[in-house]
C-alpha positions in Angstrom: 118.2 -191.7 -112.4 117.9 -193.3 -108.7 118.6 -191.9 -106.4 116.2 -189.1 -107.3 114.5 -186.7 -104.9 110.9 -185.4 -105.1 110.5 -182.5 -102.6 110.7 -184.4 -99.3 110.5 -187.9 -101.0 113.7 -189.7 -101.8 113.2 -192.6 -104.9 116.0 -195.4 -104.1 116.3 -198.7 -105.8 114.2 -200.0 -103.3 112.0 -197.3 -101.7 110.4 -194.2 -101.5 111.6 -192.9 -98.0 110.5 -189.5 -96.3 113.3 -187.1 -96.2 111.6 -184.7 -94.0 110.4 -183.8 -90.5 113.4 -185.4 -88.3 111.8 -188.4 -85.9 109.2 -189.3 -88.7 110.5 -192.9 -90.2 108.6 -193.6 -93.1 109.5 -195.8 -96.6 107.5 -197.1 -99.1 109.2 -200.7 -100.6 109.0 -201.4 -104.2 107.1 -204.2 -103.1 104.3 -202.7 -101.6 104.0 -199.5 -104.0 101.2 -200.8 -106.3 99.0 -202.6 -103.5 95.0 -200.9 -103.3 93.3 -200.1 -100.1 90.8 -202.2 -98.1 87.4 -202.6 -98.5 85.4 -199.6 -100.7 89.5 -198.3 -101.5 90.1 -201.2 -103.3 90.2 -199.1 -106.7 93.1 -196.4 -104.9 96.7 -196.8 -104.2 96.6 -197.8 -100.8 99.7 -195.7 -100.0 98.5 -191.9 -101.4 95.6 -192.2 -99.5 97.3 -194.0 -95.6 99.6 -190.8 -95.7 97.7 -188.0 -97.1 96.0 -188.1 -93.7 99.4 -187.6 -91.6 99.6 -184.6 -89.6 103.2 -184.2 -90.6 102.9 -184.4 -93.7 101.5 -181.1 -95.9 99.5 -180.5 -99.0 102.7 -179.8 -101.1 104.0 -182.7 -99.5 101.0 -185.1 -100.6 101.3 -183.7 -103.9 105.2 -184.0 -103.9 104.2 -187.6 -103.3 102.1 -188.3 -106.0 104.2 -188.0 -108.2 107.7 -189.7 -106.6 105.1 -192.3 -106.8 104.4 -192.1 -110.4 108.3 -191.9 -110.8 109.0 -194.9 -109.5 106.4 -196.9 -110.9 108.5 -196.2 -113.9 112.2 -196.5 -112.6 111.2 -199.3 -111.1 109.6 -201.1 -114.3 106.4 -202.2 -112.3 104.2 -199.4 -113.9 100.4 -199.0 -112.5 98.7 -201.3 -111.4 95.5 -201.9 -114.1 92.9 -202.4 -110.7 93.7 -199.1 -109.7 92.2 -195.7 -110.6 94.6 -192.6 -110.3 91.5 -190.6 -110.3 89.6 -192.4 -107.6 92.8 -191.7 -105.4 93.3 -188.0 -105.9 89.2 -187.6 -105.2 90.1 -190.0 -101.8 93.1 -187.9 -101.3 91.4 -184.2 -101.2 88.8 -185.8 -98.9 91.5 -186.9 -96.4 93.1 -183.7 -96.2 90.1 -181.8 -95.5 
């Protein structure tokens, strides 16, 4: 089912693109869904963490992310990437937002 939309997240065949607050451009390609973070966020999706810490974006929108995230990892086919802890993300994630 693509398109599909996730609160302010809208799951193409290609992206996950922000739906939201007018002037804010922001897409996640299929290619770069499953890439981890630098350095000590190596084991966390790279993506969940860079925009948890957006001013425009809320908590209900973080969490509305997650899991368009987890959606397409499955429309797409790619599924998660095995280096990657969903749980090391989330903990990241709250720490962001704070």
């Amino acid at each position: 089912m693509i398109p599909f939309q996730i609160g302010n997240w809208l799951i193409t065949t290609d992206e996950i693109k922000w739906v939201g607050v007018p002037n804010v451009d922001c897409s996640i390609s299929k290619d770069s869904l499953n890439e981890p973070g630098p350095g000590e966020r190596r084991t966390m999706y790279d993506w969940l963490i860079h925009l948890a810490g957006k001013a425009w974006v809320t908590t209900v929108d973080v969490y509305s992310l997650n899991t368009a995230f987890v959606y397409a990892q499955t429309a797409w086919g790619i599924g998660q990437n095995p280096n990657i802890s969903f749980v090391d993300t989330f903990v990241e994630q709250a720490n962001v937002m704070r």
